[in-house]
Kinemage of the C-alpha trace (Angstrom):
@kinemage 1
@onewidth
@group {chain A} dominant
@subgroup {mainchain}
@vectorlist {calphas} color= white
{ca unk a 1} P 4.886 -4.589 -58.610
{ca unk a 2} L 4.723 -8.030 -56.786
{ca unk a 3} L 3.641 -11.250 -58.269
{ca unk a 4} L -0.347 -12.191 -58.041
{ca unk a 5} L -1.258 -14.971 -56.373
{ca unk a 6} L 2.229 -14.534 -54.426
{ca unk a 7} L 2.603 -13.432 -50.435
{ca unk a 8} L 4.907 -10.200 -50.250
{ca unk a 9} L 7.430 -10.111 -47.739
{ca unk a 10} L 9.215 -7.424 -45.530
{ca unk a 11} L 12.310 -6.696 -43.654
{ca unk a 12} L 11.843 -5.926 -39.656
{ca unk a 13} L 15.205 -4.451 -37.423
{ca unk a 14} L 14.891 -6.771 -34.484
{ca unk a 15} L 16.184 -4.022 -32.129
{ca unk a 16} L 13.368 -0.847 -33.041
{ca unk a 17} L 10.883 -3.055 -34.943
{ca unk a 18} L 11.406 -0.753 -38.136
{ca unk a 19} L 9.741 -2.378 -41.368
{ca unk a 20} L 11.341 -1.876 -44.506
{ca unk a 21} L 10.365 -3.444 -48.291
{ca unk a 22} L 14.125 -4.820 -48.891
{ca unk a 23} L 17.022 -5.817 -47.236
{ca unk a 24} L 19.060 -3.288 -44.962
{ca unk a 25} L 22.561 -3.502 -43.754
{ca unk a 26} L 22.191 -1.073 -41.148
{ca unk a 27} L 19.063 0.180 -39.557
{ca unk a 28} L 18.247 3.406 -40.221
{ca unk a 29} L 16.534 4.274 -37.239
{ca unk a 30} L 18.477 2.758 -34.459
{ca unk a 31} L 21.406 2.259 -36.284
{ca unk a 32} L 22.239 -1.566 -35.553
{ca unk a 33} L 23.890 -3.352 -38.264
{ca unk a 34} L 22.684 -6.614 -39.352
{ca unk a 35} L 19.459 -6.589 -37.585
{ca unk a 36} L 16.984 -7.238 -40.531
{ca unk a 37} L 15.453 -10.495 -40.755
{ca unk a 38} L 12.412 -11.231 -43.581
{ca unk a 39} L 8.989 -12.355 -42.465
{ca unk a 40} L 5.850 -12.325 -44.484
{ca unk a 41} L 3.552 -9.325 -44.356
{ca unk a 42} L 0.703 -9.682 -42.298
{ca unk a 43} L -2.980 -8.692 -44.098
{ca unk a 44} L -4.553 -5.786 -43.008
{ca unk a 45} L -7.040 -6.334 -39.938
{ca unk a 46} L -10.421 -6.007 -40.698
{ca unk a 47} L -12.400 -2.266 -39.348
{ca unk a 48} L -15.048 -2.753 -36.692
{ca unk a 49} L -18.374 -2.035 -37.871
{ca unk a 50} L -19.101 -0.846 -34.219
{ca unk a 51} L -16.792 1.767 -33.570
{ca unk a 52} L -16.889 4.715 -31.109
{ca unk a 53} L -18.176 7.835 -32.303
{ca unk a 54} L -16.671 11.419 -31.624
{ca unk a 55} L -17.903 12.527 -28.647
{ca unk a 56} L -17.536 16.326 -27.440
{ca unk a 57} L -14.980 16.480 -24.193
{ca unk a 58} L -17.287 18.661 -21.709
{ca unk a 59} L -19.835 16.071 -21.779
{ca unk a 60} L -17.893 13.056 -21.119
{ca unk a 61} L -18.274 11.581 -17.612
{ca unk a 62} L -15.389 10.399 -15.550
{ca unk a 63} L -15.784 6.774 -14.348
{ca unk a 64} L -14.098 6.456 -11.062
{ca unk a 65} L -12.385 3.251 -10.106
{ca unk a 66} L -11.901 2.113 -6.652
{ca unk a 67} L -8.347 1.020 -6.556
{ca unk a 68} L -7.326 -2.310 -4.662
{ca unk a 69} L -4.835 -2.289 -2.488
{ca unk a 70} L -2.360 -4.495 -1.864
{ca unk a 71} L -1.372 -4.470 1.860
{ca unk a 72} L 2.603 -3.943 0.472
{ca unk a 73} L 2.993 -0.306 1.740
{ca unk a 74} L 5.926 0.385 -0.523
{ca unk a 75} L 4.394 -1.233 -3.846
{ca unk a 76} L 1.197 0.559 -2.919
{ca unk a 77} L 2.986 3.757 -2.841
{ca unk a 78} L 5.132 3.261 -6.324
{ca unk a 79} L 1.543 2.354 -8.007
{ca unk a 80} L -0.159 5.572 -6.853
{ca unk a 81} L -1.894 3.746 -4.116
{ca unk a 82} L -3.345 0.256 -5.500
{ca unk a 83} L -3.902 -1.729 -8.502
{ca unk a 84} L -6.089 -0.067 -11.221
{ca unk a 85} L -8.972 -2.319 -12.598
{ca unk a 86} L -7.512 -3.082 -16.405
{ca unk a 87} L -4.464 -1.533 -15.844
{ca unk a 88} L -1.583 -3.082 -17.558
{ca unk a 89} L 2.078 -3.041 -15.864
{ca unk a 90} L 5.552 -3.730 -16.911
{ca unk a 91} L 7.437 -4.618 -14.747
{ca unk a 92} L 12.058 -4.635 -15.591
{ca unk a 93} L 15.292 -5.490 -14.066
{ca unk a 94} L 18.554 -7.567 -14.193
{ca unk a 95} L 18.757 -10.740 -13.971
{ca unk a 96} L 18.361 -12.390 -10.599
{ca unk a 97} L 17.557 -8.683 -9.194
{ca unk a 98} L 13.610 -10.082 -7.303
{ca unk a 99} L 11.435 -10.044 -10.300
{ca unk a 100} L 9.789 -13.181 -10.163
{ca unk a 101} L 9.928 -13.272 -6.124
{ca unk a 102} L 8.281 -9.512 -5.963
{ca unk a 103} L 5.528 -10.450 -8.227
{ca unk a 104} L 4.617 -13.796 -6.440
{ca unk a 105} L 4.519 -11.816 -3.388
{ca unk a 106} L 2.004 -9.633 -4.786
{ca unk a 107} L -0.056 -12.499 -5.868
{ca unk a 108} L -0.112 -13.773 -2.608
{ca unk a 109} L -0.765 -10.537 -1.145
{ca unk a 110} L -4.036 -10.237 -3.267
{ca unk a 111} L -4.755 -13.867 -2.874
{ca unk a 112} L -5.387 -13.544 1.125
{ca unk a 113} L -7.611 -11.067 0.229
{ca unk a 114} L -9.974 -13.151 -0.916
{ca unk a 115} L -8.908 -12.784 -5.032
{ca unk a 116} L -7.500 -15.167 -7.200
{ca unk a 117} L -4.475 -14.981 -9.370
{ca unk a 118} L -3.134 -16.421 -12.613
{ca unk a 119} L 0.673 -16.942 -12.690
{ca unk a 120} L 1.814 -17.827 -16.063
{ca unk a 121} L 5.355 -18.958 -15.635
{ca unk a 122} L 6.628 -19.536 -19.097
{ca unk a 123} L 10.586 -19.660 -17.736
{ca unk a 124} L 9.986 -21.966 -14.715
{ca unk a 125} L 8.041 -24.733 -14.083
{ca unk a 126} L 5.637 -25.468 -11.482
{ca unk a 127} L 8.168 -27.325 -9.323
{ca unk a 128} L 10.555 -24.193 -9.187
{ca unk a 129} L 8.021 -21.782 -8.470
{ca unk a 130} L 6.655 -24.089 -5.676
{ca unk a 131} L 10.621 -24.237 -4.159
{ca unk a 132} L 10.627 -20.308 -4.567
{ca unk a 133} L 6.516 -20.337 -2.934
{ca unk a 134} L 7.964 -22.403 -0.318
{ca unk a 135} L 10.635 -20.163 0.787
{ca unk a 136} L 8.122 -17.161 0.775
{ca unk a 137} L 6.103 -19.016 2.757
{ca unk a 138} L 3.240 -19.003 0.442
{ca unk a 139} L -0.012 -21.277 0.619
{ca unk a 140} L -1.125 -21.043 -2.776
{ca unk a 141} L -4.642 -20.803 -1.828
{ca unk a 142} L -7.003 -19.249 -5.418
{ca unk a 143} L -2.894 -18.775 -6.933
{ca unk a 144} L -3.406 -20.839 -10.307
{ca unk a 145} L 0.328 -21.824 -12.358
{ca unk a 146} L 0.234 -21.894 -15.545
{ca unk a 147} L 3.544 -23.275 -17.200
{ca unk a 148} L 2.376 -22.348 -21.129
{ca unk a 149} L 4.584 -20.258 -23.344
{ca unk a 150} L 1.403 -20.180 -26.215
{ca unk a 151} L -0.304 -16.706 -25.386
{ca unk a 152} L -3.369 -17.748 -27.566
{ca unk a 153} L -3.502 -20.595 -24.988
{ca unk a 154} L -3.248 -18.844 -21.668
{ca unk a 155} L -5.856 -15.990 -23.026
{ca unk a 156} L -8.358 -19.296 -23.196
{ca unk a 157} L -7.777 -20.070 -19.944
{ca unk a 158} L -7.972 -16.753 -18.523
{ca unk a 159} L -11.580 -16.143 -20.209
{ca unk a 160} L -12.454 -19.651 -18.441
{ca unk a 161} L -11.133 -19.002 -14.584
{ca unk a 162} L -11.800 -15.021 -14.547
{ca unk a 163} L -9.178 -14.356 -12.411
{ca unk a 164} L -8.583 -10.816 -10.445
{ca unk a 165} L -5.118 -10.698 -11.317
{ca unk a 166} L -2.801 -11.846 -14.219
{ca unk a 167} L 1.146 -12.358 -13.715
{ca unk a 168} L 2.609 -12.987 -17.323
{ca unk a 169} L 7.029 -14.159 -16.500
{ca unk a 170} L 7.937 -12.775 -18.547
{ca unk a 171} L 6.970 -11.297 -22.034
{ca unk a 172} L 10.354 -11.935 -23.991
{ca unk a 173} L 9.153 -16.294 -23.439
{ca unk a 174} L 5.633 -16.373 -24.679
{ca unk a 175} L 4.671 -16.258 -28.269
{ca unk a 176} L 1.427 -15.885 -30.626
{ca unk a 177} L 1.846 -19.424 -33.052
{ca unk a 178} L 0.506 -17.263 -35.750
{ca unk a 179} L 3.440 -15.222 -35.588
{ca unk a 180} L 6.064 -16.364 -38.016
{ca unk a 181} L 8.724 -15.457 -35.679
{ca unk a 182} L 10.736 -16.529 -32.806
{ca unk a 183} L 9.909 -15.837 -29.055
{ca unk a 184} L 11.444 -12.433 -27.986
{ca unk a 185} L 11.896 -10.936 -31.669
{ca unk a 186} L 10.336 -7.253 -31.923
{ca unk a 187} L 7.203 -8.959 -34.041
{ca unk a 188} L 6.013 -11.756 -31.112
{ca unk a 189} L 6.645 -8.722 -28.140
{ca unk a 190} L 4.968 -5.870 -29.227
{ca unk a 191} L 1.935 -7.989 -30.500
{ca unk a 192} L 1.796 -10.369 -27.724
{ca unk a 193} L 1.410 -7.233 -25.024
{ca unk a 194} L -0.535 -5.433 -27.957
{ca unk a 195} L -3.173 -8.649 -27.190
{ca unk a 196} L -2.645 -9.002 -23.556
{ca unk a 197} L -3.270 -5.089 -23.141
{ca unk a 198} L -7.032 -5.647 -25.104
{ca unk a 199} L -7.884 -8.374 -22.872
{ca unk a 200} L -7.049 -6.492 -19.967
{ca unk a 201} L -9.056 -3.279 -21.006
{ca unk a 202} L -12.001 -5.541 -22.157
{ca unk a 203} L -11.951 -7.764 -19.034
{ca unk a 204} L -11.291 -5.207 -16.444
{ca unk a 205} L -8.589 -7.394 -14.870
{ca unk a 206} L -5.089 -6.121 -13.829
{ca unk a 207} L -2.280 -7.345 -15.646
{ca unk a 208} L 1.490 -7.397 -15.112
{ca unk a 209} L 4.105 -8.451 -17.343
{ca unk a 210} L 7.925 -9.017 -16.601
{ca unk a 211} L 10.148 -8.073 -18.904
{ca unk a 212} L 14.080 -8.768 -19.696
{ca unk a 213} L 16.590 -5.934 -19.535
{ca unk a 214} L 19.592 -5.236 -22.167
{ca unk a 215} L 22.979 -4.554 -20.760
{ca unk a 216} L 22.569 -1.125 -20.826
{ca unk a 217} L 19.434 -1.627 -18.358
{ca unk a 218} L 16.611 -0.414 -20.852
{ca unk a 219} L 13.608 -3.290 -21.171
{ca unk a 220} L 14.760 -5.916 -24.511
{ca unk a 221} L 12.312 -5.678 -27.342
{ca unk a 222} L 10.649 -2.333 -29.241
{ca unk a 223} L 10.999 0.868 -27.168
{ca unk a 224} L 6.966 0.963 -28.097
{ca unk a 225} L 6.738 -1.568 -25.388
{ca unk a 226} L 6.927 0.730 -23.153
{ca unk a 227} L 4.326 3.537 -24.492
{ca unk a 228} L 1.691 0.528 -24.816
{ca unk a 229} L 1.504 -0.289 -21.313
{ca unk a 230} L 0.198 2.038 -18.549
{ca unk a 231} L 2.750 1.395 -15.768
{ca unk a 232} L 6.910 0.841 -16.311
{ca unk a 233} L 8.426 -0.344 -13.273
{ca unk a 234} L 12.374 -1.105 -12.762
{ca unk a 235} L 13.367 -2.793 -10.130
{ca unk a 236} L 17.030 -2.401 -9.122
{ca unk a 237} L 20.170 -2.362 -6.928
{ca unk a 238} L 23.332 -3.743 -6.543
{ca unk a 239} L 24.474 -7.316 -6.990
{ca unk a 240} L 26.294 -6.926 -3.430
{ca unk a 241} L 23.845 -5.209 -1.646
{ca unk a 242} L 20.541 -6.060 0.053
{ca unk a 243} L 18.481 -3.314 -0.789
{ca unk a 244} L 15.918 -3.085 -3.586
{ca unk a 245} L 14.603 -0.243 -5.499
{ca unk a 246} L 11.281 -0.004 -7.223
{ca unk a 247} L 10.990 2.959 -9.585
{ca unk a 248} L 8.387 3.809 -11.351
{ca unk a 249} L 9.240 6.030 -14.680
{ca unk a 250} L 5.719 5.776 -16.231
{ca unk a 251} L 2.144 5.523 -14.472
{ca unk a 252} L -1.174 6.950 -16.248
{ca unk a 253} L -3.183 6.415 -12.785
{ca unk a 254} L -0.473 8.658 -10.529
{ca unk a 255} L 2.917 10.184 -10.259
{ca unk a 256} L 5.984 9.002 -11.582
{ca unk a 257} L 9.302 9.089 -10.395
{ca unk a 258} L 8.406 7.350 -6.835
{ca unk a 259} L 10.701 5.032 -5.283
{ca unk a 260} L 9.615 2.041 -3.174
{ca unk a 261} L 12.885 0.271 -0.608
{ca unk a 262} L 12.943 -3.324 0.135
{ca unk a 263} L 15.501 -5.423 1.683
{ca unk a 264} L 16.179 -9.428 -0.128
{ca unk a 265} L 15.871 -11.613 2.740
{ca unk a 266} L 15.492 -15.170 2.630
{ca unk a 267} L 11.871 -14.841 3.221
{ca unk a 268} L 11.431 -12.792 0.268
{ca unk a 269} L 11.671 -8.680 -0.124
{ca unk a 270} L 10.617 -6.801 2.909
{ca unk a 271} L 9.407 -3.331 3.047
{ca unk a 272} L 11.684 -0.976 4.442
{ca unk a 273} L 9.463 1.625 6.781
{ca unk a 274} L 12.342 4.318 7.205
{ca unk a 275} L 14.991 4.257 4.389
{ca unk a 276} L 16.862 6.936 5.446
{ca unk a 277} L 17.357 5.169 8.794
{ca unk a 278} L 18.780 2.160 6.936
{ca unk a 279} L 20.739 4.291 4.531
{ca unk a 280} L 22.567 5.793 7.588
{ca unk a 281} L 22.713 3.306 9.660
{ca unk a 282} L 26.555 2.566 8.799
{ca unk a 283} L 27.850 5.969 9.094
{ca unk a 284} L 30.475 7.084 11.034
{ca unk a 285} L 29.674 9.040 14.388
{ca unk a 286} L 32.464 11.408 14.137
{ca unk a 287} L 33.877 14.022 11.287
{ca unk a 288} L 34.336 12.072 7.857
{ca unk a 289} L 34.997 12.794 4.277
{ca unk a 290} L 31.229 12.220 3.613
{ca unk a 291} L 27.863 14.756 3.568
{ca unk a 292} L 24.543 13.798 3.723
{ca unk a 293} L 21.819 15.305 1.351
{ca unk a 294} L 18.442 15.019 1.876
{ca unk a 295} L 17.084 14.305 -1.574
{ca unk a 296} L 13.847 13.893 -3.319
{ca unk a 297} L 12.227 10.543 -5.312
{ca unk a 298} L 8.920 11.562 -6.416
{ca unk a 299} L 6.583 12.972 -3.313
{ca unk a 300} L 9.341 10.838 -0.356
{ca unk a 301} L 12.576 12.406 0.955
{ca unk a 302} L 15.620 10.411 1.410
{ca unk a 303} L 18.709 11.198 3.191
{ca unk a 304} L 21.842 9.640 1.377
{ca unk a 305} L 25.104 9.615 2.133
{ca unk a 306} L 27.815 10.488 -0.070
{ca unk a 307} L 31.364 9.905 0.121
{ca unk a 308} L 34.467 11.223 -1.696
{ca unk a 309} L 38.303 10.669 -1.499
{ca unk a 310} L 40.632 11.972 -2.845
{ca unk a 311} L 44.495 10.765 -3.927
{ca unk a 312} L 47.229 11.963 -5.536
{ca unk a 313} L 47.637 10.380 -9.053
{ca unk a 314} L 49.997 7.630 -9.789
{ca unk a 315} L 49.437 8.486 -13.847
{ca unk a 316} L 49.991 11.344 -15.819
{ca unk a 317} L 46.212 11.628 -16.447
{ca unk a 318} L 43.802 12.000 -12.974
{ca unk a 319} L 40.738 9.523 -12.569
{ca unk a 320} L 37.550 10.592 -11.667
{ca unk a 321} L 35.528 7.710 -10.676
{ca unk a 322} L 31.424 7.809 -9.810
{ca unk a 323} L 29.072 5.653 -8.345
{ca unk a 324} L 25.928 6.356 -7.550
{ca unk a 325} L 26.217 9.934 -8.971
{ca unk a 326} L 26.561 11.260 -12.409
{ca unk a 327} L 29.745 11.248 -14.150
{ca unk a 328} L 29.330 14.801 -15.896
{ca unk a 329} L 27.911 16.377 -12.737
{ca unk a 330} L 31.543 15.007 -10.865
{ca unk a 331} L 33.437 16.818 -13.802
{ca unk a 332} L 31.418 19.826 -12.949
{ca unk a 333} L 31.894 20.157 -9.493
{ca unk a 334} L 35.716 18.865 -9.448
{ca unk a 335} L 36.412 21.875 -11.638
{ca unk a 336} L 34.077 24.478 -9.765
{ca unk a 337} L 36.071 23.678 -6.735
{ca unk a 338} L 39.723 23.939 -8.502
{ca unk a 339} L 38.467 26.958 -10.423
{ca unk a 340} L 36.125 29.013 -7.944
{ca unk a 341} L 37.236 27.587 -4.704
{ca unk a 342} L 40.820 27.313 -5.277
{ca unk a 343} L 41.261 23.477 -4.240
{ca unk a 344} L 44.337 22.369 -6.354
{ca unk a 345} L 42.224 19.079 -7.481
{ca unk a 346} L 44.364 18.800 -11.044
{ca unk a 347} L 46.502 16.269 -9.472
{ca unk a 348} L 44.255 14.398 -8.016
{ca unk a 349} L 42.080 11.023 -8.411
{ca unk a 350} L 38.801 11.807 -7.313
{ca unk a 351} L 36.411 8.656 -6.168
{ca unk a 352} L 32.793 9.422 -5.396
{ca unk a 353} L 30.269 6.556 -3.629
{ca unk a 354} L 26.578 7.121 -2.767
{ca unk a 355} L 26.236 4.674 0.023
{ca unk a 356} L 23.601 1.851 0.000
{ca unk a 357} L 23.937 1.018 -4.019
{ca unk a 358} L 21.529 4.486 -4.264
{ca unk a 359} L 21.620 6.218 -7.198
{ca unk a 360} L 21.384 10.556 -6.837
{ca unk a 361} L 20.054 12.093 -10.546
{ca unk a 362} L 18.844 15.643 -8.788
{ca unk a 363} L 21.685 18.330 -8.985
{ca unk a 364} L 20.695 19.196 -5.072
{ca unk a 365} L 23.248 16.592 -4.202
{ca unk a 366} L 26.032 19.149 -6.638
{ca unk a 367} L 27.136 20.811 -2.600
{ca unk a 368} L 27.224 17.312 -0.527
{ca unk a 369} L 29.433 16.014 -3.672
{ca unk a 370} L 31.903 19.305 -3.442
{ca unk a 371} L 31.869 19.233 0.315
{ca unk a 372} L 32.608 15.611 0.676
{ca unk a 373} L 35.904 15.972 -1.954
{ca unk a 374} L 37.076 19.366 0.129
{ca unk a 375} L 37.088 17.095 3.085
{ca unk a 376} L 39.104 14.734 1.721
{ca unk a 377} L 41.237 16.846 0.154
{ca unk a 378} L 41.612 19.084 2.794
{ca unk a 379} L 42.317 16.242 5.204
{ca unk a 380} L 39.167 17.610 7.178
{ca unk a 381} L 35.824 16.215 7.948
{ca unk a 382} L 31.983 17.184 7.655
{ca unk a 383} L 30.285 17.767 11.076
{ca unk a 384} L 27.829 14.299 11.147
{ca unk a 385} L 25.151 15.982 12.479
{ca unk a 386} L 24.859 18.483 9.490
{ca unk a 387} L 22.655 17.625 6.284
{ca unk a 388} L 23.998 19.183 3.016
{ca unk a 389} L 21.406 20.104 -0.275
{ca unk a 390} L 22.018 23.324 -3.053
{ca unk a 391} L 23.146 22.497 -6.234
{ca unk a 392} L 26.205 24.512 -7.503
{ca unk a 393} L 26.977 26.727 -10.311
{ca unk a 394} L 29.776 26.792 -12.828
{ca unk a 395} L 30.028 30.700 -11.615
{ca unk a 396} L 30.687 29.223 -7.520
{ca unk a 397} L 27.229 30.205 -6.932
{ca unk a 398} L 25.042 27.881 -4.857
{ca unk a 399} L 21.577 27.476 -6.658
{ca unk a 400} L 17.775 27.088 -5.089
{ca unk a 401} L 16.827 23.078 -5.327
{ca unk a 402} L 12.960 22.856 -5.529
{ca unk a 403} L 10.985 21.666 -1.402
{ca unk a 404} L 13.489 22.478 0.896
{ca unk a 405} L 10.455 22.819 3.380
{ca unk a 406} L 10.083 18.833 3.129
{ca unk a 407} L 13.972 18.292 2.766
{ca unk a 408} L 14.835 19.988 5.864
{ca unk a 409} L 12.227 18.405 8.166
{ca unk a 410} L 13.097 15.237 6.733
{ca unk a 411} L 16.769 16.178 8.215
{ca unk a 412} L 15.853 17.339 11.416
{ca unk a 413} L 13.392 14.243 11.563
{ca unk a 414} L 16.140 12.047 11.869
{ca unk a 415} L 17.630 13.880 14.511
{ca unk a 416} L 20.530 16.579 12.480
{ca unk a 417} L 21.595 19.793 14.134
{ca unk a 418} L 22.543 22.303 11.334
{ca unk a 419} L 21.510 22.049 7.141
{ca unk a 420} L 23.938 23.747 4.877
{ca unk a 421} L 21.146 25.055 2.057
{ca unk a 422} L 21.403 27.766 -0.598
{ca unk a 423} L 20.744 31.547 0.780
{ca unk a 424} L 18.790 32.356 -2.817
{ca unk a 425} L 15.150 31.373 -2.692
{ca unk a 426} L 15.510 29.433 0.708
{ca unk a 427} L 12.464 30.833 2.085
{ca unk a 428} L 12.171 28.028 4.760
{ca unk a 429} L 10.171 27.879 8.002
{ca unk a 430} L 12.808 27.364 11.284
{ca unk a 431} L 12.223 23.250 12.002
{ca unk a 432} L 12.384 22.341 15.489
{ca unk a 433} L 15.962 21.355 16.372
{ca unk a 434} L 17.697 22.292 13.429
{ca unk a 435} L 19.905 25.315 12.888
{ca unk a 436} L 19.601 26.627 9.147
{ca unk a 437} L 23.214 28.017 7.318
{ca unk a 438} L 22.216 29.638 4.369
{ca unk a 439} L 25.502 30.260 2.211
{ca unk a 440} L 25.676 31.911 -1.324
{ca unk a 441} L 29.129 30.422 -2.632
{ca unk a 442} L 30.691 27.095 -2.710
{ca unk a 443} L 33.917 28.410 -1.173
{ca unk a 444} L 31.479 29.536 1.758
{ca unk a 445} L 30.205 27.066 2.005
{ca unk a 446} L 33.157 24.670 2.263
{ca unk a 447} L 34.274 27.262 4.649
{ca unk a 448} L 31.210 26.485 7.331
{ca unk a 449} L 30.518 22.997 6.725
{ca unk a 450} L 34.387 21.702 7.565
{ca unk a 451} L 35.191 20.568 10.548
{ca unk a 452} L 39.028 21.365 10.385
{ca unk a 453} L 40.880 18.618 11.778
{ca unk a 454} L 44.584 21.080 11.286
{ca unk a 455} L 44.208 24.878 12.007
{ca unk a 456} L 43.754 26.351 8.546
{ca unk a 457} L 40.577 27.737 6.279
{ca unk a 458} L 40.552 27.343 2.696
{ca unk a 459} L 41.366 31.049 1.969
{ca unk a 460} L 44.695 29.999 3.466
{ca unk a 461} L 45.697 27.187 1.403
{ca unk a 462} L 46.535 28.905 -2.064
């Protein structure tokens, strides 16, 4: 039993925000060593004496709220079609990646329509994120900056201006003084968007926060961060390319898994209207040791390009190298081609590249990834006006993939001749200008989709 009189004291894991009575070498739940740090234990917050009653389900009545669109086609779309009144949204990414220049475009995007906005910039002051204004050719018209890192502080000044839209950057740099913590711990996160996510609720008033990202590209602080808010957002891409993807992996008001394209400029990100134009854009015109797979990111079809080569090793031990794709799917389809298609791949490094800094998670890209290694391999190419989807089997067999309807208009959209698709469950209308190749096998279908540049079929190379 603890002394009277005296405050007791707990342990908190600064990576999963796990409390514990005494000191911990190694967290139990996440299983980081060193991570406990001692902070006093907080009193118990008083009950409401107005609370909500039970109420029965049928007789509930659903309040609709108009959404407000932004005039940003492809933030629109990730969002489910506009901001949600109260909503609150999280918004991740590297460092450097377009955070900060995204969400000052949105503000000004709301801004000309006759809103107002609250940017609380507790990482940059006001000159900075005039420069960065500047370059985005902003006005600032009704766009208030506020440079304060004290949440309890910028809550008082939101109740005073009553703004449409709130813009916390970032979460990880502002802090509740009551807190006996530092900014960023587990402790000053979760409560500070525990307190920003009331106000919002209460005040009706869109919120987003931007968050920091750990090396491993999750959001930094308590994975409850994420189940608090209503929206998680990552934006990503590559460091050396232009293009910009906005993901959504969580939204209460919509679908998930959608996919918004912009391009960094030096005006800022710009929408990108057809991204499977831009994505192809770069291809070669004739035969090449690449396929293209129309895939699927949440309700939009994109056609991707992926390319494979293939080289015989200089080590005892092969590499298999993947970007863009997963590593384990690779494994899999290097070893359903040596195994069921009889491509002598054991010798062999094996590089895989999804063009554009894209990255493919749906196994309907398995036959553009086996296709574009029998190319190389082969010494062959893949006819460019043919589009590639089916995911393959560890049997050979090449497996349904869920809408080819959508993924085949999508192809012959963009002008392809022919689409290489699975013969099981492909119960597709004819498109206009496209030729449909059903095939059953992977060693079929590496049979019809090369473009031989020597006179020889795989059947004859064994």
């Amino acid at each position: 039993m603890g002394k009277s009189g005296s405050q007791a004291n707990i342990f908190v894991c600064q990576q999963c925000g796990r409390e514990s009575l005494k000191w911990l070498g190694r967290c139990p739940e996440c299983q980081e060593w060193n991570s406990f740090i001692q902070r006093a234990a907080s009193a118990p917050a008083a009950r409401s004496a107005s609370g909500s009653p039970p109420r029965e389900l049928s007789g509930i009545a659903i309040e609709s709220a108009a959404r407000l669109p932004l005039g940003l086609g492809e933030f629109d779309r990730v969002m489910g079609g506009g901001l949600v009144p109260g909503s609150l949204t999280l918004i991740g990414g590297d460092p450097g990646i377009g955070k900060s220049t995204l969400l000052l475009q949105v503000s000004a995007q709301l801004t000309q329509g006759g809103g107002s906005v609250v940017y609380v910039s507790a990482e940059e002051s006001p000159s900075q994120v005039k420069l960065r204004a500047q370059r985005l050719g902003v006005n600032g018209d009704r766009l208030y900056l506020l440079a304060e890192a004290d949440l309890s502080l910028v809550l008082e000044h939101l109740e005073q201006l009553a703004p449409g839209m709130v813009v916390i950057d970032s979460i990880q740099t502002v802090y509740l003084p009551e807190l006996d913590s530092a900014p960023g711990t587990v402790v000053q996160v979760r409560e500070g968007t525990l307190r920003l996510m009331r106000w919002a609720k209460l005040s009706g008033v869109p919120v987003f926060v931007a968050g920091h990202v750990t090396k491993d590209g999750a959001i930094a602080g308590p994975r409850a961060l994420e189940h608090i808010v209503d929206v998680v957002l990552y934006l990503e891409g590559e460091t050396f390319s232009a293009y910009r993807l906005l993901r959504c992996v969580k939204n209460r008001f919509g679908s998930t898994n959608e996919v918004g394209v912009f391009e960094m400029k030096g005006s800022g990100l710009a929408e990108v209207v057809n991204p499977s134009l831009a994505f192809l854009s770069q291809r070669a015109t004739g035969p090449a040791c690449s396929a293209v797979v129309p895939t699927l990111e949440g309700s939009r079809p994109l056609l991707l390009e992926i390319q494979a080569l293939t080289n015989p090793t200089s080590f005892g031990l092969p590499r298999r190298t993947a970007n863009g794709v997963d590593f384990n799917r690779l494994l899999m389809v290097a070893a359903v081609l040596a195994r069921r298609a009889g491509l002598r791949l054991g010798n062999q490094d094996i590089m895989v590249n999804v063009t554009g800094g894209f990255k493919i998670g749906e196994p309907a890209a398995d036959l553009a990834i086996a296709l574009a290694i029998a190319a190389s391999f082969r010494d062959a190419g893949v006819d460019p006006a043919l589009a590639v989807v089916g995911e393959v089997g560890l049997s050979g067999e090449i497996r349904a993939v869920s809408q080819p309807e959508r993924r085949v208009t999508e192809a012959a959209r963009l002008g392809f001749k022919r689409c290489l698709l699975p013969k099981v469950g492909a119960r597709v209308p004819p498109a206009d200008g496209i030729e449909l190749i059903p095939v059953s096998t992977v060693r079929e279908a590496v049979n019809k989709g090369l473009v031989m540049r020597k006179e020889r079929s795989i059947d004859s190379e064994n």
